[in-house]
KEMAR-604238 format. One record per residue: residue in three letters; y, z, x negated of N, C-alpha, C, O in turn. Coordinates in nm, 3 decimals, padded with zeros to 5 digits. Layout:
BEGIN
+------+---------+---------+---------+----------+---------+---------+---------+---------+---------+---------+---------+---------+
! code ! n.north !    n.up !  n.east ! ca.north !   ca.up ! ca.east ! c.north !    c.up !  c.east ! o.north !    o.up !  o.east !
+------+---------+---------+---------+----------+---------+---------+---------+---------+---------+---------+---------+---------+
!  ALA !       Y !       Z !       X !        Y !       Z !       X !       Y !       Z !       X !       Y !       Z !       X !
...
+------+---------+---------+---------+----------+---------+---------+---------+---------+---------+---------+---------+---------+
end
This chain:
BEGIN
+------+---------+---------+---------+----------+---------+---------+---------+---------+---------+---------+---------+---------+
! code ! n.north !    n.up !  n.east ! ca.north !   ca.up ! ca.east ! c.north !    c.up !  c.east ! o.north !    o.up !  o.east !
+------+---------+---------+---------+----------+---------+---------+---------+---------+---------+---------+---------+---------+
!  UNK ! -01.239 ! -02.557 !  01.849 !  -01.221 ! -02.585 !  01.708 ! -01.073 ! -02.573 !  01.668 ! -01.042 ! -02.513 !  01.565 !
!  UNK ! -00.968 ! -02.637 !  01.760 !  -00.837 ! -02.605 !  01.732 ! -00.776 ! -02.444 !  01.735 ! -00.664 ! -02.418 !  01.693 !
!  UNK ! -00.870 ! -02.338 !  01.792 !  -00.816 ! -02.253 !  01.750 ! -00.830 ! -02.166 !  01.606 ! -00.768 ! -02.079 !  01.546 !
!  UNK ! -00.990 ! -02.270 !  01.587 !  -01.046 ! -02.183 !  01.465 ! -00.924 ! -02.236 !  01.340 ! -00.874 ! -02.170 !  01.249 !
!  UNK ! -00.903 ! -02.368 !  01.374 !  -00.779 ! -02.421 !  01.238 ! -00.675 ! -02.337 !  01.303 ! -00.647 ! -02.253 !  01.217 !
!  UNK ! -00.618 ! -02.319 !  01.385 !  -00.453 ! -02.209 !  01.382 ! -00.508 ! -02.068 !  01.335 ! -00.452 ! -02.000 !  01.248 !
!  UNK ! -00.604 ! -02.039 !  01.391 !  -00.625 ! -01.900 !  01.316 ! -00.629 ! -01.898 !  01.154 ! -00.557 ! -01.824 !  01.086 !
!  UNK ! -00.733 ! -01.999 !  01.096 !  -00.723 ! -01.975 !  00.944 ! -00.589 ! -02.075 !  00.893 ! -00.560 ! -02.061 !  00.774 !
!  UNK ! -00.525 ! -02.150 !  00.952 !  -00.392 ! -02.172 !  00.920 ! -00.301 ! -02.089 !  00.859 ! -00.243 ! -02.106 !  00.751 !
!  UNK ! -00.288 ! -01.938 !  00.988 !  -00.188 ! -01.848 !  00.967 ! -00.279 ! -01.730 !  00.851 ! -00.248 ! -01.631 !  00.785 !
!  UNK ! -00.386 ! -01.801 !  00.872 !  -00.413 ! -01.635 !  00.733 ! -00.370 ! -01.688 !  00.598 ! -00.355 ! -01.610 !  00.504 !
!  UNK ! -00.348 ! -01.819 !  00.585 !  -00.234 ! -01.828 !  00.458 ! -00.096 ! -01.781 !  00.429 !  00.011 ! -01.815 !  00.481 !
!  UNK ! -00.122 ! -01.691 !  00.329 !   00.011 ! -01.621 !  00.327 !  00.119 ! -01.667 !  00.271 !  00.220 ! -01.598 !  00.285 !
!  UNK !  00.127 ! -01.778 !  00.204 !   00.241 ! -01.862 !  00.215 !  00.302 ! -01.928 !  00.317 !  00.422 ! -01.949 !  00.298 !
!  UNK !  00.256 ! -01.967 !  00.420 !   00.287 ! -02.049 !  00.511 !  00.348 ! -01.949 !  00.649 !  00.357 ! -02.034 !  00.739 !
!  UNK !  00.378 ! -01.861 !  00.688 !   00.414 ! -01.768 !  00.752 !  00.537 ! -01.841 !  00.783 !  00.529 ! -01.927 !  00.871 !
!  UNK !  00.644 ! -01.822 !  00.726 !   00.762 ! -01.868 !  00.769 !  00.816 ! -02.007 !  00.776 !  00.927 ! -02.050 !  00.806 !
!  UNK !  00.678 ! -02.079 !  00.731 !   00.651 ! -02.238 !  00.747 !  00.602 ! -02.268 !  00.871 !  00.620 ! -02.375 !  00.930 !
!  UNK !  00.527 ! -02.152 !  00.918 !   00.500 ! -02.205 !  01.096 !  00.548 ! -02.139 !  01.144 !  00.520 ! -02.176 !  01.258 !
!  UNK !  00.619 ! -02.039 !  01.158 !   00.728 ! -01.986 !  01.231 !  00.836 ! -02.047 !  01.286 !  00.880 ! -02.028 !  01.400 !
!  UNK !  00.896 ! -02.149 !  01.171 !   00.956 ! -02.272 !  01.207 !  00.911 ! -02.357 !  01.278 !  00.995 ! -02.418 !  01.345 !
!  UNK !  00.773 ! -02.394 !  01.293 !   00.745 ! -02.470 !  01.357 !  00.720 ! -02.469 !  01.529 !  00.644 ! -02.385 !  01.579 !
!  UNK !  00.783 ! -02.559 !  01.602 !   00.765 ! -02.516 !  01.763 !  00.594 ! -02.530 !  01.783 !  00.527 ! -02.604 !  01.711 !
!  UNK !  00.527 ! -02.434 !  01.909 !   00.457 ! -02.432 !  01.935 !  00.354 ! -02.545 !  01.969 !  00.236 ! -02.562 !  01.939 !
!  UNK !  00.454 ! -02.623 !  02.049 !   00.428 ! -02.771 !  02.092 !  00.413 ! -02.877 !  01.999 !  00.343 ! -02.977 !  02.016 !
!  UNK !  00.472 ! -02.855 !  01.915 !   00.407 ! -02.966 !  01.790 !  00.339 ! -02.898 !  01.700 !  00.284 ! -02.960 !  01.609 !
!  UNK !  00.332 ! -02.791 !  01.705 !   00.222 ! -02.748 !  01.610 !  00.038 ! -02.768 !  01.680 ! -00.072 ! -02.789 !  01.629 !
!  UNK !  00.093 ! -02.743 !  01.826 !  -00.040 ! -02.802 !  01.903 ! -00.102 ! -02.903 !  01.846 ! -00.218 ! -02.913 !  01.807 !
!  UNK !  00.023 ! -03.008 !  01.845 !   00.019 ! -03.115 !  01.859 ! -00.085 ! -03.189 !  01.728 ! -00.190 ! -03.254 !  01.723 !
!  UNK !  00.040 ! -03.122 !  01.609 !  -00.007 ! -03.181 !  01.479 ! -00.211 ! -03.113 !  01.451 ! -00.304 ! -03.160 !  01.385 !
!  UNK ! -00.201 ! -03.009 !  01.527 !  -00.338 ! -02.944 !  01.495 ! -00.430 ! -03.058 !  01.548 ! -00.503 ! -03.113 !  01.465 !
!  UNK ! -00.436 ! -03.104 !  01.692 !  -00.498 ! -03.246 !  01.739 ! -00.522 ! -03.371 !  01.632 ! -00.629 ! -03.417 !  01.593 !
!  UNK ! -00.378 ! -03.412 !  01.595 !  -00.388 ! -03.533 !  01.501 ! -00.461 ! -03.484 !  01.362 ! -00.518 ! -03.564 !  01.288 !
!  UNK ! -00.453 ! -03.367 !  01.339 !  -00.527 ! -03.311 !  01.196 ! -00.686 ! -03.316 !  01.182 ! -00.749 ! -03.345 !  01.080 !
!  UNK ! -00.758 ! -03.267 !  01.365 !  -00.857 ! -03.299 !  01.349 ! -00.909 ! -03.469 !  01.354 ! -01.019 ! -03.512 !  01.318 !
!  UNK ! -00.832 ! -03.521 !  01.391 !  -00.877 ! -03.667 !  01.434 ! -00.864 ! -03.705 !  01.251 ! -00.968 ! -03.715 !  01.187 !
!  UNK ! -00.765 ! -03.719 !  01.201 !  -00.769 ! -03.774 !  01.091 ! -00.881 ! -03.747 !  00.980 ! -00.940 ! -03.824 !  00.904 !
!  UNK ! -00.890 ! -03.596 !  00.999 !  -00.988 ! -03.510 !  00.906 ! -01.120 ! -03.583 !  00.959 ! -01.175 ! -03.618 !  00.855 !
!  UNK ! -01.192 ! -03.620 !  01.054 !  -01.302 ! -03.660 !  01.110 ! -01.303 ! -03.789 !  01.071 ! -01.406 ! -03.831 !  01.018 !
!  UNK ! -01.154 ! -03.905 !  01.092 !  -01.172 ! -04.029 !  00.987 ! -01.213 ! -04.029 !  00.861 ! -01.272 ! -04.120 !  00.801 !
!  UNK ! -01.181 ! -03.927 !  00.823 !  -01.189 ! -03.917 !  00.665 ! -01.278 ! -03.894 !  00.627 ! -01.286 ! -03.869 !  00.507 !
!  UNK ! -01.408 ! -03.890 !  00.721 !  -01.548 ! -03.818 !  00.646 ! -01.568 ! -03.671 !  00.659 ! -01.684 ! -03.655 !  00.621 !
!  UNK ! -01.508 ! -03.531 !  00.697 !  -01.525 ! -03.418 !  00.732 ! -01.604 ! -03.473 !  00.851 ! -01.584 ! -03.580 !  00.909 !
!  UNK ! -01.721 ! -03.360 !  00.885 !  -01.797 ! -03.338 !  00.983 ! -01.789 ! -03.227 !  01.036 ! -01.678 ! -03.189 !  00.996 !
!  UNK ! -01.837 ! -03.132 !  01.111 !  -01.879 ! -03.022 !  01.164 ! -01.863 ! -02.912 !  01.077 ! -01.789 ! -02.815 !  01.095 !
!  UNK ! -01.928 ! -02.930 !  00.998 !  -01.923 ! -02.826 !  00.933 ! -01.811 ! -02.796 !  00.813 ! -01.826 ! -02.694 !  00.746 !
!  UNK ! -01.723 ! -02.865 !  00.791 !  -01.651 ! -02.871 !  00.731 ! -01.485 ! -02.950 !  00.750 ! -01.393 ! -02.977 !  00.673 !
!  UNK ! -01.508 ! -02.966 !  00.889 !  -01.398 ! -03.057 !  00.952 ! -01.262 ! -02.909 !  00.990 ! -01.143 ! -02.930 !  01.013 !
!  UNK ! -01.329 ! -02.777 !  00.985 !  -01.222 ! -02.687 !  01.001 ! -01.156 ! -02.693 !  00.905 ! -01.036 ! -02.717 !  00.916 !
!  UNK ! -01.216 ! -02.671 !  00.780 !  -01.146 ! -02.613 !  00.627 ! -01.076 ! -02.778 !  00.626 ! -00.956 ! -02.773 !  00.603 !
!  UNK ! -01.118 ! -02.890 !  00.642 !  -01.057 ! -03.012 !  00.568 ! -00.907 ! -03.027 !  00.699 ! -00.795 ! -03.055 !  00.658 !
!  UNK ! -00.931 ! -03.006 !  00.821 !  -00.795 ! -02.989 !  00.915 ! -00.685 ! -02.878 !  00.876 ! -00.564 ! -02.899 !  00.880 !
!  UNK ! -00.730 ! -02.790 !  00.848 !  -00.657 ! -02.644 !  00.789 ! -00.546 ! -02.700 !  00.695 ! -00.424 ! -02.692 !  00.710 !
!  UNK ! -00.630 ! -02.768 !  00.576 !  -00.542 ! -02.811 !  00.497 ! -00.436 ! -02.922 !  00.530 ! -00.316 ! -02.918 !  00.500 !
!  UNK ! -00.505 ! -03.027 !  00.601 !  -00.413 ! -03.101 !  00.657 ! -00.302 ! -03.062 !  00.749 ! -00.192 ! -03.115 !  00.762 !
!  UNK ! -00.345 ! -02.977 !  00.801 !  -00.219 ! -02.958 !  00.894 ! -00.138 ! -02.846 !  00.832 ! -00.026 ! -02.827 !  00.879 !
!  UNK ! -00.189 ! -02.751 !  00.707 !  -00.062 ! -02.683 !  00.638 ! -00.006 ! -02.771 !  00.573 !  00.097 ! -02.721 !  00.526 !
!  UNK ! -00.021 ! -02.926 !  00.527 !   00.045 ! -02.999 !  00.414 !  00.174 ! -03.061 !  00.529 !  00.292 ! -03.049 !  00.496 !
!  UNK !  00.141 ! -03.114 !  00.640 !   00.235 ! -03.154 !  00.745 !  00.323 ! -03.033 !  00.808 !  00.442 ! -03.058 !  00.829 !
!  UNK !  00.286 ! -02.933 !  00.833 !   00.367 ! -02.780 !  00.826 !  00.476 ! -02.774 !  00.763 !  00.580 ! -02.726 !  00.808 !
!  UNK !  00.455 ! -02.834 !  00.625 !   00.550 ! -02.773 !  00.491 !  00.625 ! -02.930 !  00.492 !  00.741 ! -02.937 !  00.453 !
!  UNK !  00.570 ! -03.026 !  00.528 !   00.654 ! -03.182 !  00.560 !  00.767 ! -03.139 !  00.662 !  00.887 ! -03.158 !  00.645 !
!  UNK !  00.697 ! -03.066 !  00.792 !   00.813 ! -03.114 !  00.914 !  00.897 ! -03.037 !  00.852 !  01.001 ! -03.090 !  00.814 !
!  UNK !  00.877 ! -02.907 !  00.827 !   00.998 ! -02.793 !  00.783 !  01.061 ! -02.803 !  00.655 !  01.129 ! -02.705 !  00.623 !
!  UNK !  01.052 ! -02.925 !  00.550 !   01.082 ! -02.919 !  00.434 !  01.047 ! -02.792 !  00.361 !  01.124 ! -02.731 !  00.288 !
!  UNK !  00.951 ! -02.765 !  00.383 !   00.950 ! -02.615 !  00.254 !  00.860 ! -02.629 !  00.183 !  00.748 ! -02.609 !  00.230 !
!  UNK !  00.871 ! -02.661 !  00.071 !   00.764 ! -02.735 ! -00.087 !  00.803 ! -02.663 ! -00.164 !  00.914 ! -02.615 ! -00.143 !
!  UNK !  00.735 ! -02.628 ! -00.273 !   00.739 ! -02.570 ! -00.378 !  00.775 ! -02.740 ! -00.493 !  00.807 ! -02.716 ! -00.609 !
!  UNK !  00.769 ! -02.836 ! -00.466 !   00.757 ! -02.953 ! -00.518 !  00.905 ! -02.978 ! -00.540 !  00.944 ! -03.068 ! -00.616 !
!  UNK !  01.015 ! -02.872 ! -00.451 !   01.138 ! -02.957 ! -00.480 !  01.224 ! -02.935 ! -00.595 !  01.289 ! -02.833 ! -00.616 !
!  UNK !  01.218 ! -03.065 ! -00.687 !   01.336 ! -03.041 ! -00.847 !  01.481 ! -03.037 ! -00.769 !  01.526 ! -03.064 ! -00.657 !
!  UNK !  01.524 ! -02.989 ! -00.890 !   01.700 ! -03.004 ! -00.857 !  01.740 ! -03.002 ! -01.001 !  01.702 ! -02.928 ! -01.092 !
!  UNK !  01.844 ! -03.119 ! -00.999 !   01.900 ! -03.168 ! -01.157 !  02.076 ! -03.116 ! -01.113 !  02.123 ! -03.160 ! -01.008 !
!  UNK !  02.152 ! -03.030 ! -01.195 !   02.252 ! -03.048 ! -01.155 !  02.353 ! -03.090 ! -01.258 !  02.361 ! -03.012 ! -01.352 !
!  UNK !  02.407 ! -03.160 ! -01.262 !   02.543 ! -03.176 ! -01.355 !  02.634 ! -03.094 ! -01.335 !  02.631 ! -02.994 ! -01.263 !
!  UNK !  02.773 ! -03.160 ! -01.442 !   02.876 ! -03.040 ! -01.389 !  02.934 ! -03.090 ! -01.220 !  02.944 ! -03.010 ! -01.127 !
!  UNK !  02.964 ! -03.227 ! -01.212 !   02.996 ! -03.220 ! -01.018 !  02.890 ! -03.264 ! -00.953 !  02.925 ! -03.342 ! -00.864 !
!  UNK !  02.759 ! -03.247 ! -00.957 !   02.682 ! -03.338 ! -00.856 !  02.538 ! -03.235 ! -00.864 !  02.523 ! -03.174 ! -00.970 !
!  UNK !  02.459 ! -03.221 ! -00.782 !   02.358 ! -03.139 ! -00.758 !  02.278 ! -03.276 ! -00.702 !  02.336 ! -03.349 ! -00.621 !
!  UNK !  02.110 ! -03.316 ! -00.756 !   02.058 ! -03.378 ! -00.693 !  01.968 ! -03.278 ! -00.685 !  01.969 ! -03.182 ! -00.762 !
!  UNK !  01.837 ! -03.305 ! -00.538 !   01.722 ! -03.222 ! -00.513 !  01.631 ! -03.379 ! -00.476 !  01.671 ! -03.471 ! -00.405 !
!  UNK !  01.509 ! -03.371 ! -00.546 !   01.391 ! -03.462 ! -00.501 !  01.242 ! -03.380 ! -00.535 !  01.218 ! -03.279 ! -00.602 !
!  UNK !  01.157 ! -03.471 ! -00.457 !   01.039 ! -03.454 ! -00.493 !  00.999 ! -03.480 ! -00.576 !  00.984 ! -03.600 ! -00.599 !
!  UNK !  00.957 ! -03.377 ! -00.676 !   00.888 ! -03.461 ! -00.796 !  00.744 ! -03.483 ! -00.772 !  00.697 ! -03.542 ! -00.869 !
!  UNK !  00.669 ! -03.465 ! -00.696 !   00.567 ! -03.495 ! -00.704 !  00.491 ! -03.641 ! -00.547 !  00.380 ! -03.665 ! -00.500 !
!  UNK !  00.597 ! -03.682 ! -00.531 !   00.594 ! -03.807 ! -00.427 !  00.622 ! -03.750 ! -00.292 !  00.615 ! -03.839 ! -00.208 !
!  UNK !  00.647 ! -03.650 ! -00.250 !   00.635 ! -03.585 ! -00.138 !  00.517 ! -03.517 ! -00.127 !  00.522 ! -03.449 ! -00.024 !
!  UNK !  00.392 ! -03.502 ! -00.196 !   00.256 ! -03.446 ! -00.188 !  00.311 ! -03.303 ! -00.239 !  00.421 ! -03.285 ! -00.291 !
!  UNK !  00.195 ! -03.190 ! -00.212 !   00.185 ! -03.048 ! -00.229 !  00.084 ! -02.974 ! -00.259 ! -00.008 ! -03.050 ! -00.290 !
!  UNK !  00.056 ! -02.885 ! -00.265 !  -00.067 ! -02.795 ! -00.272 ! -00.164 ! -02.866 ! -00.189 ! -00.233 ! -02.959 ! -00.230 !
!  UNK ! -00.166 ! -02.807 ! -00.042 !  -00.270 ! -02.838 !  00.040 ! -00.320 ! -02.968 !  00.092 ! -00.417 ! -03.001 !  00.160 !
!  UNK ! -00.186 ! -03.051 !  00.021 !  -00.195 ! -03.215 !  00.039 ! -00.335 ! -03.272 ! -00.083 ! -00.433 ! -03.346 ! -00.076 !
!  UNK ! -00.265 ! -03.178 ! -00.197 !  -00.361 ! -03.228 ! -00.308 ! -00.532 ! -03.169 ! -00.336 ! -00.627 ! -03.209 ! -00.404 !
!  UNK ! -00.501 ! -03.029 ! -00.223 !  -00.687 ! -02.991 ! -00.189 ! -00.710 ! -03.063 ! -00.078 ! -00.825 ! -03.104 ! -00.094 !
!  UNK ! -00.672 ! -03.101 !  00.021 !  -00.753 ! -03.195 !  00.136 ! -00.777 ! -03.287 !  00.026 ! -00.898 ! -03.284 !  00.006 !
!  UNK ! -00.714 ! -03.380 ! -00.067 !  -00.730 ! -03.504 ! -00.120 ! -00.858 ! -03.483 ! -00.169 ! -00.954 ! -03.558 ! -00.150 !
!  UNK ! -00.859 ! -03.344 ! -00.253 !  -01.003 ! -03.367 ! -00.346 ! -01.115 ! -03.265 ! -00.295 ! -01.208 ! -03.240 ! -00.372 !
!  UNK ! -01.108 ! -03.194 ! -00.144 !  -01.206 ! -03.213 ! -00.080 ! -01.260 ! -03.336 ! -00.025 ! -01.375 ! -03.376 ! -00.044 !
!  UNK ! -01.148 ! -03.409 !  00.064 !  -01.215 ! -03.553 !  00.072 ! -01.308 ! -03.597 ! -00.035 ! -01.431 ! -03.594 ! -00.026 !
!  UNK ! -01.241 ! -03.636 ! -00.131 !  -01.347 ! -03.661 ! -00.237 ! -01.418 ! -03.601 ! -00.289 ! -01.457 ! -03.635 ! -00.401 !
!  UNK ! -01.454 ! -03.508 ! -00.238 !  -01.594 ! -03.433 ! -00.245 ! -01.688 ! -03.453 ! -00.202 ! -01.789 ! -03.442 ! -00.271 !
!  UNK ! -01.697 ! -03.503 ! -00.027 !  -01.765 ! -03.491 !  00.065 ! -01.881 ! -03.630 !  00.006 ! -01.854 ! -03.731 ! -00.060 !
!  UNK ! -01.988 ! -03.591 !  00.050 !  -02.142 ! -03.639 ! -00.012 ! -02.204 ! -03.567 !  00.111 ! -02.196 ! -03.450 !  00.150 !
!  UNK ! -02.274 ! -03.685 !  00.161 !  -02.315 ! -03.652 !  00.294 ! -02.273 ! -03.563 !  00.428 ! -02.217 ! -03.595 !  00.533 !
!  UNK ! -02.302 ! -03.495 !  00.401 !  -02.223 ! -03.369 !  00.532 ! -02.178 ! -03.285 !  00.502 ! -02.132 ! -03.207 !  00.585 !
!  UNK ! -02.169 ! -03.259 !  00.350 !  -02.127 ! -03.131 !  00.291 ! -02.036 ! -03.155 !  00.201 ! -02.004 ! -03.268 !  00.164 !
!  UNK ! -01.977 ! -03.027 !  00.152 !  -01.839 ! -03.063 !  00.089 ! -01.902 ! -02.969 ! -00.109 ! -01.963 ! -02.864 ! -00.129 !
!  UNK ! -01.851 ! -03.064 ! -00.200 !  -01.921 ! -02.996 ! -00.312 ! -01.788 ! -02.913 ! -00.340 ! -01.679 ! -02.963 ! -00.369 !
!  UNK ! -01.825 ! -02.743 ! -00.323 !  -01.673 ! -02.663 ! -00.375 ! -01.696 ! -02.642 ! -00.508 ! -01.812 ! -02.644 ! -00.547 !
!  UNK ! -01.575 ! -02.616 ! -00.612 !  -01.552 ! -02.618 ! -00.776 ! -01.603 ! -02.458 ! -00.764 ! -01.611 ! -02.388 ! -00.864 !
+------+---------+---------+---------+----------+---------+---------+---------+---------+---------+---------+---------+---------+
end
């Protein structure tokens, strides 16, 4: 199962140079904790790939800092950069509302 999530991991074409950055060994790693969490969460079998996928591209784009989420305010001497959106992202905010999808064993897609 962990290879089926690295395989459809990398067919996201944003994330390329988001796991490139990432060492092999913790990307192992995080793929493990992605399924365990995804399986707390109510994903089953049949849907525990697509709900890990996402989880572990949202932690991808955490370890390496690379968000599309980051503001930057600058004045004339001071540059700030934050999250505007809490630290959450794309694939943070589709695992969320697949989770809340899931109704019995299946996942309801929009």
């Amino acid at each position: 199962m962990k290879e089926q999530i690295l395989k459809r991991l990398k067919l996201l074409p944003n994330l390329k140079a988001t796991i490139d950055g990432v060492d092999a060994d913790l990307l192992d790693s995080l793929a493990d904790d992605a399924i365990v969490q995804a399986q707390t969460d109510g994903f089953s079998d049949s849907s525990l790939v697509l709900g890990a996928t996402y989880l572990l591209a949202h932690w991808c784009t955490a370890v390496c800092s690379e968000s599309s989420n980051v503001a930057e305010q600058t004045a004339s001497v001071l540059t700030v950069k934050y999250f505007d959106r809490a630290g959450s992202d794309d694939y943070l905010a589709e695992y969320k509302r697949l989770k809340a999808s899931l109704t019995g064993n299946y996942i309801a897609f929009l």
